[in-house]
C-alpha positions as CSV (number, residue, x, y, z in Angstrom):
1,X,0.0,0.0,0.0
2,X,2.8,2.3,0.7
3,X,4.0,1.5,-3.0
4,X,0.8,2.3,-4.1
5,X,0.8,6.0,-2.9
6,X,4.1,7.1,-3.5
7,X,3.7,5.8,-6.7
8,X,0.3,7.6,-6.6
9,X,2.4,11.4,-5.1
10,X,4.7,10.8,-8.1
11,X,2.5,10.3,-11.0
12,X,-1.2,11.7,-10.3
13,X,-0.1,15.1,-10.5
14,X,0.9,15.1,-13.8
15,X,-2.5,13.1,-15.3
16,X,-4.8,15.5,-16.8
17,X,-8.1,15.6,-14.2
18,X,-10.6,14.2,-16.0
19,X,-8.5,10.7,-16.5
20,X,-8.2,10.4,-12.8
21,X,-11.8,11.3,-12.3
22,X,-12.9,8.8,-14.3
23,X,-10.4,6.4,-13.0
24,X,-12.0,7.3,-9.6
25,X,-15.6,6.6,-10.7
26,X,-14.5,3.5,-12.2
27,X,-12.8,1.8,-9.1
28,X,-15.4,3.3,-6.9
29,X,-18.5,1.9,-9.0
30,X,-16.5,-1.4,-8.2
31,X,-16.3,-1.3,-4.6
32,X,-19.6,-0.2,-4.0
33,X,-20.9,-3.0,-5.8
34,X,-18.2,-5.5,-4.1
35,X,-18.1,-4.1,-0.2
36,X,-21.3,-5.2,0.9
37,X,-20.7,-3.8,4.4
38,X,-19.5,-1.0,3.7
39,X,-22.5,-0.2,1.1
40,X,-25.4,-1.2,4.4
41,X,-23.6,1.2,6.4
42,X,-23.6,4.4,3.6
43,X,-27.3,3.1,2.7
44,X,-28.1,4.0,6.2
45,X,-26.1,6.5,6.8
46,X,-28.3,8.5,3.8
47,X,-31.5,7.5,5.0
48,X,-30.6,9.2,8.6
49,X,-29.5,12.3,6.9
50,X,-32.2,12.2,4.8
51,X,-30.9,12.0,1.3
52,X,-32.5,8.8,0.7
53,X,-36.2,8.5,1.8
54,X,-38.7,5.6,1.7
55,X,-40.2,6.6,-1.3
56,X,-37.4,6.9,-3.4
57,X,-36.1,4.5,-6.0
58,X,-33.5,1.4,-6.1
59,X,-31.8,3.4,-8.8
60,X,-32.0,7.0,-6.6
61,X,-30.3,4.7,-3.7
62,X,-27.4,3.0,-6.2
63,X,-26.6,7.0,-7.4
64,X,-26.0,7.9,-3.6
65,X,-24.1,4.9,-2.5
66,X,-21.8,5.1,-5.9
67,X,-21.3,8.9,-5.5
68,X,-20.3,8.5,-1.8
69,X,-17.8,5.8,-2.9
70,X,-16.4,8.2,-5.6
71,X,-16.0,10.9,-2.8
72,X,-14.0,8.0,-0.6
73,X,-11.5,7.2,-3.6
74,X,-11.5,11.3,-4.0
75,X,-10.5,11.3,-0.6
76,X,-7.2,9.3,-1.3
77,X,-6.6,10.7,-5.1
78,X,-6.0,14.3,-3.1
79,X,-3.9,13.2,-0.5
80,X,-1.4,11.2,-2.8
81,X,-1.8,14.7,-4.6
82,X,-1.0,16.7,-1.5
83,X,2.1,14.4,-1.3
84,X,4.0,16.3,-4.2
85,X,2.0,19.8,-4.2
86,X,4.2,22.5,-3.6
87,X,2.5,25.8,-1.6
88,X,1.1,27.5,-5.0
89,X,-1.0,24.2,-6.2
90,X,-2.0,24.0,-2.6
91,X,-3.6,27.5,-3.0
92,X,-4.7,27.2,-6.0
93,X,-6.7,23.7,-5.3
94,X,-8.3,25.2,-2.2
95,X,-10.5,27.9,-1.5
96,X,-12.5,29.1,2.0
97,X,-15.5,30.6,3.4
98,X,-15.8,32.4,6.5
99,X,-12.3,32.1,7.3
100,X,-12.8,34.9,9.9
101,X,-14.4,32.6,12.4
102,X,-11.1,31.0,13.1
103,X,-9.3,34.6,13.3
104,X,-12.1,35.1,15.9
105,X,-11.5,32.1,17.7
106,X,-7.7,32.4,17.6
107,X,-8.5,36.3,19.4
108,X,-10.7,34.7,22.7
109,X,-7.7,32.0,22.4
110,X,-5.1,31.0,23.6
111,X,-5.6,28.8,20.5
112,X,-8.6,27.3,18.3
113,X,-10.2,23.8,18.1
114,X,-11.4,22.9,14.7
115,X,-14.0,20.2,14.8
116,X,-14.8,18.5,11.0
117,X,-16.2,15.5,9.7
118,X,-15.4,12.7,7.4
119,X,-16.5,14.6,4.3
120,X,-14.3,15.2,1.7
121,X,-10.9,16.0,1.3
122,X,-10.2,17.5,4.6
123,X,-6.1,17.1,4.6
124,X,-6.3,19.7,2.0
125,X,-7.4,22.3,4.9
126,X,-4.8,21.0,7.2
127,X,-2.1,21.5,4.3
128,X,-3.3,24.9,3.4
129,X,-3.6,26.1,7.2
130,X,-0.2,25.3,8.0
131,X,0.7,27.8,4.9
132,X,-0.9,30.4,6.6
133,X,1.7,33.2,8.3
134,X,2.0,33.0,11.5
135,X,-0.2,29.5,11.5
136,X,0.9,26.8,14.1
137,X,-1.5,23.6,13.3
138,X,-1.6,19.7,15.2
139,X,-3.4,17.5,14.0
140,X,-4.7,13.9,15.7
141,X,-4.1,10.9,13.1
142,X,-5.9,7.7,13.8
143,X,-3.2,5.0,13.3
144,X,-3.7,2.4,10.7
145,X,-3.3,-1.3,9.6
146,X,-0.3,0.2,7.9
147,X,2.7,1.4,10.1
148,X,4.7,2.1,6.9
149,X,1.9,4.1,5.4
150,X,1.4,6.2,8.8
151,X,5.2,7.2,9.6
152,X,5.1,8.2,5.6
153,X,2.2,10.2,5.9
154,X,3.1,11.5,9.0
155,X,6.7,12.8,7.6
156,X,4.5,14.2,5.1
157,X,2.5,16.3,7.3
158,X,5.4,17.3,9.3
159,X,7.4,18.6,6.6
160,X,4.3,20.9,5.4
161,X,4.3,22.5,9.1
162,X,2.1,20.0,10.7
163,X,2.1,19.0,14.5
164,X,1.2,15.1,13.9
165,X,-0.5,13.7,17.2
166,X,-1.4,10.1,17.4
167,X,-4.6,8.9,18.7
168,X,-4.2,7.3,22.0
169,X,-4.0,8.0,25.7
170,X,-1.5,10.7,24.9
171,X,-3.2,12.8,22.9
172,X,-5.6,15.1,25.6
173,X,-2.0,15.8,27.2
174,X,-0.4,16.9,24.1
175,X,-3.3,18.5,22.6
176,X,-3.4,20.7,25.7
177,X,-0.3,21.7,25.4
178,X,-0.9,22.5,22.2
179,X,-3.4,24.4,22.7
180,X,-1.6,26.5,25.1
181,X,0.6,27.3,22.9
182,X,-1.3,28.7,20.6
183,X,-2.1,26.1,17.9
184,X,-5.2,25.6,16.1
185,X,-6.4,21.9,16.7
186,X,-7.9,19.5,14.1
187,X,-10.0,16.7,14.8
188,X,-12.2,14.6,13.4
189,X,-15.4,14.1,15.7
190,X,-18.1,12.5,14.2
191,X,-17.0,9.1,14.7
192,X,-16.2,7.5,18.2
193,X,-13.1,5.5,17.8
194,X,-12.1,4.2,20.9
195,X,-15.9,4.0,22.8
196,X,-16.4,5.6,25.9
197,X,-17.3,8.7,24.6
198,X,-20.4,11.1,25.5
199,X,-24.2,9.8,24.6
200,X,-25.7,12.4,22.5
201,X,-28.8,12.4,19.8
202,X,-27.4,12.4,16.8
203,X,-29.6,12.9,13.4
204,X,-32.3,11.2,15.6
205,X,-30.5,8.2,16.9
206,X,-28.7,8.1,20.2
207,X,-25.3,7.3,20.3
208,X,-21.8,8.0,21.4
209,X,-19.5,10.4,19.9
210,X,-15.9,12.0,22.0
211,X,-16.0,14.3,24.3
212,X,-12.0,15.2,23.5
213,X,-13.2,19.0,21.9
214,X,-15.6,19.7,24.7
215,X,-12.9,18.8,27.6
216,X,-10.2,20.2,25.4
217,X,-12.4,23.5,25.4
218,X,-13.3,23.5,28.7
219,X,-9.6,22.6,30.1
220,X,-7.6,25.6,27.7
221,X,-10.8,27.7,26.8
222,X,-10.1,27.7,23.6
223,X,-13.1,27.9,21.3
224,X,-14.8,25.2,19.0
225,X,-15.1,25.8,15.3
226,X,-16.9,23.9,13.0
227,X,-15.3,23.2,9.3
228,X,-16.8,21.3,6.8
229,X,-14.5,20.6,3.7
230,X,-16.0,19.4,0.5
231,X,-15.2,19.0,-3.3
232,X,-17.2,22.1,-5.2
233,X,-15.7,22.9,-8.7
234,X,-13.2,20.6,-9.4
235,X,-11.9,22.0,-6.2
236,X,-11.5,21.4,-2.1
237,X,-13.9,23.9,-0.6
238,X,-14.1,24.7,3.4
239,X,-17.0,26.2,5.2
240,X,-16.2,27.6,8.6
241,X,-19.3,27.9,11.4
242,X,-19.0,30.3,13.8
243,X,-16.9,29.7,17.3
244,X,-18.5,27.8,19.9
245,X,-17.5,28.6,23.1
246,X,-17.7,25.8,25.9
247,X,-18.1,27.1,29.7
248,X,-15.4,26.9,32.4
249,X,-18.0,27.0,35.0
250,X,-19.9,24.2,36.3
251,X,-19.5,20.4,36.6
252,X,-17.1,19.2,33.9
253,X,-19.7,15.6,33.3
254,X,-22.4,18.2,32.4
255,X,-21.0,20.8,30.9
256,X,-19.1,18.4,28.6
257,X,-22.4,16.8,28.0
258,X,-24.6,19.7,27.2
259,X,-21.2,20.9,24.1
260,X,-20.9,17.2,22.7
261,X,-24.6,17.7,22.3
262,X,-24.2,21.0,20.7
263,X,-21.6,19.9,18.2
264,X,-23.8,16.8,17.3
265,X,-26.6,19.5,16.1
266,X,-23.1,21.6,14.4
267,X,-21.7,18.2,12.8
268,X,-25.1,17.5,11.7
269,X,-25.3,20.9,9.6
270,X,-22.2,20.8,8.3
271,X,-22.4,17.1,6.8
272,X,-26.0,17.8,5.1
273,X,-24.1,20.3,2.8
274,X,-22.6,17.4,1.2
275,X,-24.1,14.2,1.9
276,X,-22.6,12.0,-0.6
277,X,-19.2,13.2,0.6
278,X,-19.6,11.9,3.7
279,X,-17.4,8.6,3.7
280,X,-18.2,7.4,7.0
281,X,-18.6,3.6,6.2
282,X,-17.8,1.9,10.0
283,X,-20.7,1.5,12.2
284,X,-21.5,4.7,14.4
285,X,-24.4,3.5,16.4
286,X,-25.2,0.2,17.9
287,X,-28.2,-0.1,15.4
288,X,-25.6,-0.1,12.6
289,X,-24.1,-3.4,14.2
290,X,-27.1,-5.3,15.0
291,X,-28.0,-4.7,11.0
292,X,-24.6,-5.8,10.3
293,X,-24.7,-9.1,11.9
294,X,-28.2,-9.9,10.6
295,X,-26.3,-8.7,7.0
296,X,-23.3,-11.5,7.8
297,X,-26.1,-13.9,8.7
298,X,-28.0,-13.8,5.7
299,X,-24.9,-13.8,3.3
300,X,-23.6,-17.1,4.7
């Protein structure tokens, strides 16, 4: 696999954009049709959002499924692309909206905690921040099957400017610190990893999701902005929500409680801009696995 991108860094640059898109689509179409796991949990994942109702059509439902697939393969096409892009194709691939909100944040400070979701091709805002003047950016990186892959990637992101923390027990320290010092944040938070995180409703359906950004926010008072990055014009395109600011005061269990609830509602919003970019294909609430076992037990 760690072939596969560097080979991916040296030569998808240079293909002309609409070969690689349609190399996306291609390979995408396939594993939509072949991951039958991974297809249950998108199909669902549209029906909560509301993309996909009862009424519509077998063929409505394949389009969705196949376009969030092609947003997943998108998803790795950019960063292989990120690999090799100096600062001025960086730029020129990216573009923002309401930037301001994390110049706001970054004034009530000390620094700013930027809460996304899987949708789209959000490395590119990570890359692109850490261009900014002045800019100091960590970002938390889930570790993966692939150590080789994950210490490449993570030189990657460190040579850019990037503060690389890895998920784990570690991470609230560091991330503090961080914080403390002035850096903006990144973290993915629709998704809880590593369980144990806060119950919240979330698009109608209790489940968990981490309470890192709330404790984070409460601990450094650093506010909570929410960025959704998305593919608009042949190009990666972020949308910033305005700062959400957690309170010091109070019990930390509850006041934790009450902002993970608050950036359910936010993460909500921000994924309905684009819901066939969001690639979230593991199970996020305990519904998704009871339907995946009954899936398992009817394909054996």
């Amino acid at each position: 696999m760690l072939e596969q991108y560097r080979l991916g860094a040296r030569f998808l640059p240079h293909l002309p954009d609409r070969l690689v898109d349609g190399g996306t689509r291609l390979l995408a179409g396939t594993l939509a049709l072949r991951r039958g796991e991974q297809r249950l949990i998108v199909q669902r994942n549209l029906r909560r959002i509301g993309t996909i109702g009862e009424e519509s059509s077998k063929g409505e439902l394949q389009r969705a499924v196949r376009e969030t697939f092609v947003a997943y393969g998108r998803y790795y096409v950019d960063c292989a692309r990120l690999a090799a892009a100096d600062p001025a194709e960086v730029e020129a691939g990216f573009t923002f909206e309401d930037y301001q909100h994390i110049s706001d944040a970054r004034r009530t400070g000390p620094g700013a905690i930027l809460v996304l979701p899987h949708v789209g091709s959000w490395e590119w805002a990570g890359v692109w921040l850490a261009q900014r003047p002045g800019m100091k950016v960590t970002a938390v990186v889930e570790p993966i099957d692939h150590p080789e892959l994950f210490e490449w990637m993570s030189r990657f992101r460190r040579r850019i400017g990037m503060e690389i923390v890895p998920a784990g027990p570690e991470a609230l320290g560091a991330l503090t610190r961080a914080l403390n010092d002035g850096h903006v944040v990144c973290l993915l938070a629709d998704r809880d990893i590593g369980g144990g995180g806060v119950e919240v409703d979330f698009f109608g359906e209790r489940t968990t999701l981490p309470g890192g950004p709330a404790v984070l926010a409460r601990r450094t008072g650093s506010p909570i902005v929410g960025v959704v990055v998305s593919s608009r014009n042949g190009k990666c395109h972020a949308v910033c929500m305005p700062p959400m600011v957690v309170s010091r005061a109070g019990r930390l269990r509850d006041v934790v409680g009450e902002a993970t609830q608050a950036l359910a509602h936010r993460l909500e919003e921000m994924i309905r801009t684009a819901p066939t970019q969001w690639h979230l294909m593991q199970p996020n609430w305990p519904s998704d696995r009871a339907a995946l076992a009954a899936f398992r037990d009817g394909s054996e």
